[in-house]
N, C-alpha and C positions, 0 to 999 in steps of 0.2 A: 321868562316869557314863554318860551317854548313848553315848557313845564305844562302853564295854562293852556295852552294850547291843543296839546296833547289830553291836558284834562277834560277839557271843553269836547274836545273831538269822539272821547270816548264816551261820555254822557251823554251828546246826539245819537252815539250808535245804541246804548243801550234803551235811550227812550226810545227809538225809529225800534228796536227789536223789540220792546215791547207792546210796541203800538203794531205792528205786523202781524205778531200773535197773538193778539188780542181779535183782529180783522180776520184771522185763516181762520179761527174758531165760531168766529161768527156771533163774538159776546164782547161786552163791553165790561173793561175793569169795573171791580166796585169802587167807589170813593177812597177804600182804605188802600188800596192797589196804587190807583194814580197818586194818589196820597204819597207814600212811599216811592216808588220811581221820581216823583220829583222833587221828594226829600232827597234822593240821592243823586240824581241830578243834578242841582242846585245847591247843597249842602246846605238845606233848610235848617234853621233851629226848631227847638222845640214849639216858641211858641207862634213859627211861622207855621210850622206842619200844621200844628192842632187849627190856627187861620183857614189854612188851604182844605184840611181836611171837612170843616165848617162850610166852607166855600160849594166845594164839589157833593156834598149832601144835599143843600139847599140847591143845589144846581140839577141835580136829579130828579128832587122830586117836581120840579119845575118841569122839568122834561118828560116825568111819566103822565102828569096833569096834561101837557098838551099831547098825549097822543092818547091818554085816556077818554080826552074829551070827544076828539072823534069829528070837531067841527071844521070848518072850513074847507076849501080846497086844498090840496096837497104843494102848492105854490104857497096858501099860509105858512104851512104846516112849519113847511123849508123855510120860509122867511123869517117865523120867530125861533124857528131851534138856531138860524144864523145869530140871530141877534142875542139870544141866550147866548151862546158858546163867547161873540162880543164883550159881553156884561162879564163873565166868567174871568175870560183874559185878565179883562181893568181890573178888576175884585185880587184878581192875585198879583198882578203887576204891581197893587199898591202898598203888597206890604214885604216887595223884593229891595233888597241891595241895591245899587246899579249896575255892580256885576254881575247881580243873578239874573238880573234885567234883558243883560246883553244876553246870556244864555240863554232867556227863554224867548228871543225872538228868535235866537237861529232855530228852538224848536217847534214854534209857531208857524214858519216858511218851510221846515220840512213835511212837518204835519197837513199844511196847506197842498204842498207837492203831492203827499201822499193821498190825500185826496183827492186830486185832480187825477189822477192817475189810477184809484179806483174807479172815479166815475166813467171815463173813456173806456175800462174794462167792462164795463156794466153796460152800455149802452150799444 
């Protein structure tokens, strides 16, 4: 038990370290990046990675569509990349373990933190 634990704790530090230097740099993983960090995070198999890796492509180009498009207010804008990033979650949540499940909520609330705590930098 301690074991997991240990395991769990080091796979939040490694995704939080690379989600920090991904943020100092000022660029976003490619699909193949996140892809792998959460292959190894979560000891994905093969034919979860190639899932997730599916997943975070189509989630992209989704993402450059709406800021290519250029429409709405900047409240849209924020509102469907939320809701994107939503969709994303469930897309990958459904084809996790239950343990890998539990791990990727603990890295969803840090990623949340990490968040919140850019935007208070920002503002």
């Amino acid at each position: 038990m301690r074991r997991y634990y240990m395991s769990m704790l080091l796979a939040v530090f490694l995704g939080g370290l690379l989600a920090s230097q991904a943020m100092g740099q000022g660029m976003r993983l490619s699909p193949e990046e996140r892809t792998k960090a959460l292959k190894d995070s979560l000891s994905l198999n093969a034919v979860q990675a190639d899932s997730v890796l599916k997943i975070y492509k189509e989630t992209d180009k989704q993402r450059q569509e709406l800021f290519s498009s250029g429409q709405g207010d900047r409240q849209a804008r924020m509102d469907a990349m939320r809701s994107l990033g939503e969709k994303t979650d469930a897309k990958i949540e459904a084809i996790l373990t239950a343990a890998q499940k539990e791990k990727y909520e603990v890295m969803k609330k840090q990623r949340q933190a990490r968040m919140q705590q850019f935007r208070r930098r920002s503002q």
